[in-house]
N, C-alpha and C positions, 0 to 999 in steps of 0.2 A: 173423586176417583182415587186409587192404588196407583203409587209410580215406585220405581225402583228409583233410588236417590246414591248419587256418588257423592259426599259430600265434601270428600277429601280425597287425593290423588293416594293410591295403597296397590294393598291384593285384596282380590277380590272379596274380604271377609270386610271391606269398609261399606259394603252396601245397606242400606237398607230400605223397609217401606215406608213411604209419608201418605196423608190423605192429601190431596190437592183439588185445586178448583177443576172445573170441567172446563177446557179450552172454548172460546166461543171463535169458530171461525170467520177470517177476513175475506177482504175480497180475493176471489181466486182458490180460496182455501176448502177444504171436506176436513168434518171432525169423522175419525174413523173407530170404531169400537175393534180393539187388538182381541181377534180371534187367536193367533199362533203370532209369536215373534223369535227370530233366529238368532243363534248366538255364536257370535262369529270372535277369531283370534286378537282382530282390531280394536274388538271392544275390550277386551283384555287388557292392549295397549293401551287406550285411552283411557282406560281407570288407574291405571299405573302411571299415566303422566309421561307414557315412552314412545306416543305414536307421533306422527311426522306432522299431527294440524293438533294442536293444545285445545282442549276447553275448558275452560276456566271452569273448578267446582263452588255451588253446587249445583249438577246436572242431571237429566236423568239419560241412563245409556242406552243401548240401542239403536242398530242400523237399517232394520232391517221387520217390515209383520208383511201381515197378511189379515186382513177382516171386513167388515162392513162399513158404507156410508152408512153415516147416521145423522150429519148435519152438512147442509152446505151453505156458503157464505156466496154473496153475489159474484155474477159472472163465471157461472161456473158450467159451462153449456155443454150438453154431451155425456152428463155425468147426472147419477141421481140416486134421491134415498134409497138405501136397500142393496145396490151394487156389492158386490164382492171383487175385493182389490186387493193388488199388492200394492207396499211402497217402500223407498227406499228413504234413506236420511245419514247426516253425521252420529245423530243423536235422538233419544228423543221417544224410543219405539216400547221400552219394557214397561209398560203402562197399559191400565185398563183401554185409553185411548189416549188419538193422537193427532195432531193437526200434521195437514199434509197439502202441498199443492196441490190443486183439484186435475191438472192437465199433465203432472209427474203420475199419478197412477195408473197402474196398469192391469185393464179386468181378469179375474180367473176365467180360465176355459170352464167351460159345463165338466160336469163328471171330477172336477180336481177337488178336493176337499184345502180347507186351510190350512193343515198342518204341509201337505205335500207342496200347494203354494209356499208359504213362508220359505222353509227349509230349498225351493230350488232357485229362487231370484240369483244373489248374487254369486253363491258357490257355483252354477251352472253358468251362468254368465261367462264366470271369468274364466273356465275352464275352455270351455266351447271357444269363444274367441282367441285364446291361445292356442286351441287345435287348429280354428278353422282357418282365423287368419294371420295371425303368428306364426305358427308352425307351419301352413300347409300341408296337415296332415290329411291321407287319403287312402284309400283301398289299398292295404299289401303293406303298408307302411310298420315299421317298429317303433312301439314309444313307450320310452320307460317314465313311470309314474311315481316321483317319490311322495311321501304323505300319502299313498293310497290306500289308507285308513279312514281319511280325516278328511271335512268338507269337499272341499276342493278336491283334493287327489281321488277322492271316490268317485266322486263329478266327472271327472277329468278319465277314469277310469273306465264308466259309463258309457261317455260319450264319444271317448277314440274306438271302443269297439261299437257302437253306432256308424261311425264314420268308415267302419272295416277292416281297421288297424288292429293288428296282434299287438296283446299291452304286456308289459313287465312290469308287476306289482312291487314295489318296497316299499316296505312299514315295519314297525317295531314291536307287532305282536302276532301274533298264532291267530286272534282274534281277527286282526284288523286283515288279517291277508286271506283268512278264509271268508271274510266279506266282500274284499275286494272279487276272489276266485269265483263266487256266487256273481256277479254282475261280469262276468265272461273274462278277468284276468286268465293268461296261456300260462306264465309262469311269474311265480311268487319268490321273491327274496327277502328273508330278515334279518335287516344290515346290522343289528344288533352282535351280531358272533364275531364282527369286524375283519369279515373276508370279502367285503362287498365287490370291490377291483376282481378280485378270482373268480364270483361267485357270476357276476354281468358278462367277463371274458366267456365264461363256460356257457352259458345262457345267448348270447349275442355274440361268436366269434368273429362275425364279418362288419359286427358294428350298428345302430339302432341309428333309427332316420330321425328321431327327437328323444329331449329331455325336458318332462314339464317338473321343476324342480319350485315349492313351493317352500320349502326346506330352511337350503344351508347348511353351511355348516361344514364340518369335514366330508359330506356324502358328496358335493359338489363335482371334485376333481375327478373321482372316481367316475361320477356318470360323466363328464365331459370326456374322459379317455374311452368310455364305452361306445359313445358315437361312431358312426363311417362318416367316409370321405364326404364334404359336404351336409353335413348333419345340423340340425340348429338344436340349439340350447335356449331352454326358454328358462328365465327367472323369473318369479311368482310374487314370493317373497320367502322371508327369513322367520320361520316359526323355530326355528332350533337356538333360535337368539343370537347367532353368529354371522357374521356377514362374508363369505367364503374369499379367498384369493385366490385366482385363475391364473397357472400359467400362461403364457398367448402365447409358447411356443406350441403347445398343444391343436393352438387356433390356427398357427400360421402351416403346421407340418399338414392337418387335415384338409385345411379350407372349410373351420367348421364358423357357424355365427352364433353369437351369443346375443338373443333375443330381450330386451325388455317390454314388459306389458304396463298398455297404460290402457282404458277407456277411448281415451282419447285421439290418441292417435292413430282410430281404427277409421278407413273413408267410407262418410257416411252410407251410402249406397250398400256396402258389406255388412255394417252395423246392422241394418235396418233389414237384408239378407236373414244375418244368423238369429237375431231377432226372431225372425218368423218361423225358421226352420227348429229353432228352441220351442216355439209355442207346439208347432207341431207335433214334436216326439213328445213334447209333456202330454195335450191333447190324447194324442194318440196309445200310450202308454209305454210307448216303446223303451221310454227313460222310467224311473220313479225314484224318487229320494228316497236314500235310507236316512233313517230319524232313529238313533240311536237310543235315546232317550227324551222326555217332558216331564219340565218341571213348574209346577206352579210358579208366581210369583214372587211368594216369599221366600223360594230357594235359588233366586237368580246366584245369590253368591255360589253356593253348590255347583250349579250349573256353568259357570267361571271357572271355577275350580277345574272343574275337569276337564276345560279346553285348555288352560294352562297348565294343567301337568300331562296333558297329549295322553289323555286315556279316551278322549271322546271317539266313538266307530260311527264315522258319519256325517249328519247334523243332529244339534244340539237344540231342543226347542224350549221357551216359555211360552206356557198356555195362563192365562189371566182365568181363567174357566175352572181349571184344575183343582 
C-alpha cells in the first residue's frame, strides 16, 4: 500500500510516498481502506516536531479518515466487512489504509458520503462542544468566531447558528468571510486592516456572550474586551503561532471566564448528548462541511502547505482515490 511518510521532523515539503506492507489486523483491531482523510493544523505541528505529544520519525501522519472495513481481526463484535466508518488516531491515517480499534469507530449515517464524513469528525466536534458545553451557547446569544474561515472556525460558525446564535465572522480574507457569510455569519470582520477593537465595538456595542478564539495571537485581547458583563472566552488553540497574554483586569472589571477546552473534561452524559445531536444535523443536513479543496496522496505536502500558511477555506482533504 501508498503511505505518506514523515521521515524527519521539517515543513511540510519533508514528506513523502513509500510502498508499505498491508497492515494485518490484531485482536480488537479493523483494517480500513482510507476513502477521504482530513487534514488538520496538528498535523502540521507534528511534522514540524512543535506539537504538545512528539512522534518519533519515521511515521506516517494523519488523524483523522473516513472509509471502509475491509478486514477484521478477532473480537471484534458489532462491526463487519463492508461498514463505512470514521476514525480517529495520533497518526497513522494518510495511507491507502489503516489499522484502527474496531470498538473507536464510528459508522457514517446513510446519505453522508466520505468526504463529508472525514472532513466533520473532529473540526465539528471540537467546535460543538465548545459551543454547547463550554460556552453555553444558546438562542439569542452573540458569538464571535475568530478563524472563521478555517476548519474549526467554519464549524464553529455553522453550528452557533444551528444553535440560534447571531455569529461574528473574523478571518483574513474576502474569501474566507464570504464563506463563512454563506453558512449564515450576521456580520463579517477582516482583522487584517488592524482596526479589530473599533471594528467588534461598532459591531457588538453592548458586548458578545462568547469568544471561540482558535487563533491567538494579538486578535485575543481585542475579542476579550468585546465581551459583556459575564461573557466567556473560550481558547481553541494557537494557529497564529503565538500564545496571547490576557490582562485579568479585563476579567476581574467584567466578570468575564476564560474557558479551556479539553475532550476530556466534558461529563460524560453531555459528551454522549452532543454526540447524538452532531449525528443528527449531519444525518439531517442541517450542517455540511465545506471541503475547500482534495488532494491526492501524493500532494499531502501541497495540502500542508496550505493549512500552514492559513489559505485553506474550510477542510482540507486527502483522497488515496484521486
Amino acid at each position: 500500500m501508498r503511505a505518506v511518510v514523515c521521515p524527519e521532523y521539517g515543513a511540510p515539503d519533508v514528506l513523502r510516498i513509500e510502498k508499505r506492507p498491508v497492515p494485518v489486523p490484531g485482536r480488537g483491531q479493523a483494517r480500513v481502506r482510507v476513502c477521504a482523510a482530513a487534514v488538520n493544523f496538528p498535523d502540521v505541528l507534528l511534522i514540524g516536531g512543535k506539537y504538545q505529544i512528539a512522534v518519533p520519525p519515521p511515521f506516517v501522519p494523519g488523524s483523522e479518515f473516513a472509509g471502509e472495513i475491509v478486514e477484521l481481526g478477532p473480537g471484534c463484535e458489532g462491526r463487519a466487512v463492508g461498514d463505512p466508518v470514521t476514525g480517529t488516531g495520533r497518526y497513522g491515517a494518510f495511507a491507502d489504509q489503516v489499522l484502527a480499534c474496531a470498538a473507536d469507530l464510528t459508522p457514517i449515517p446513510d446519505g453522508v458520503d466520505y468526504h463529508a464524513a472525514a472532513a466533520f469528525g473532529v473540526a465539528y466536534r471540537t467546535a460543538y462542544h465548545c459551543l454547547r458545553s463550554v460556552a453555553g451557547v444558546g438562542p439569542g446569544d452573540t458569538v464571535i468566531v475568530f478563524g472563521a474561515g478555517g476548519g474549526v472556525g467554519l464549524a464553529a460558525v455553522q453550528l452557533a447558528v444551528a444553535l440560534g446564535a447571531n455569529v461574528i465572522a473574523v478571518a483574513s480574507s474576502a474569501a474566507k468571510l464570504a464563506t463563512a457569510h454563506s453558512y449564515g455569519a450576521t456580520h463579517l470582520i477582516d482583522h487584517r486592516d488592524g482596526a479589530l477593537r473599533r471594528q467588534l465595538r461598532t459591531v457588538v456595542p453592548d458586548g458578545a456572550t462568547a469568544v471561540l478564539d482558535p487563533v491567538g495571537g494579538d486578535l485575543s485581547e481585542p475579542a476579550l474586551r468585546a465581551l459583556g458583563r459575564g461573557g466567556r472566552f473560550v481558547t481553541i488553540g494557537y494557529a497564529s503561532g503565538t500564545v496571547p497574554r490576557i490582562p485579568l483586569n479585563l476579567v476581574l472589571v467584567k466578570g468575564l471566564r476564560i474557558l479551556g477546552f479539553q475532550f476530556q473534561d466534558i461529563d460524560p452524559h453531555e459528551f454522549a448528548r452532543n454526540e447524538q445531536e452532531l449525528t443528527d444535523l449531519l444525518a439531517s443536513g442541517r450542517v455540511s462541511p465545506h471541503i475547500g479543496a482534495v488532494f491526492p496522496l501524493e500532494q499531502a505536502s501541497v495540502a500542508l502547505g496550505e493549512i500552514a500558511a492559513g489559505r485553506a477555506v474550510g477542510k482540507i482533504l486527502l483522497d488515496p482515490g484521486a
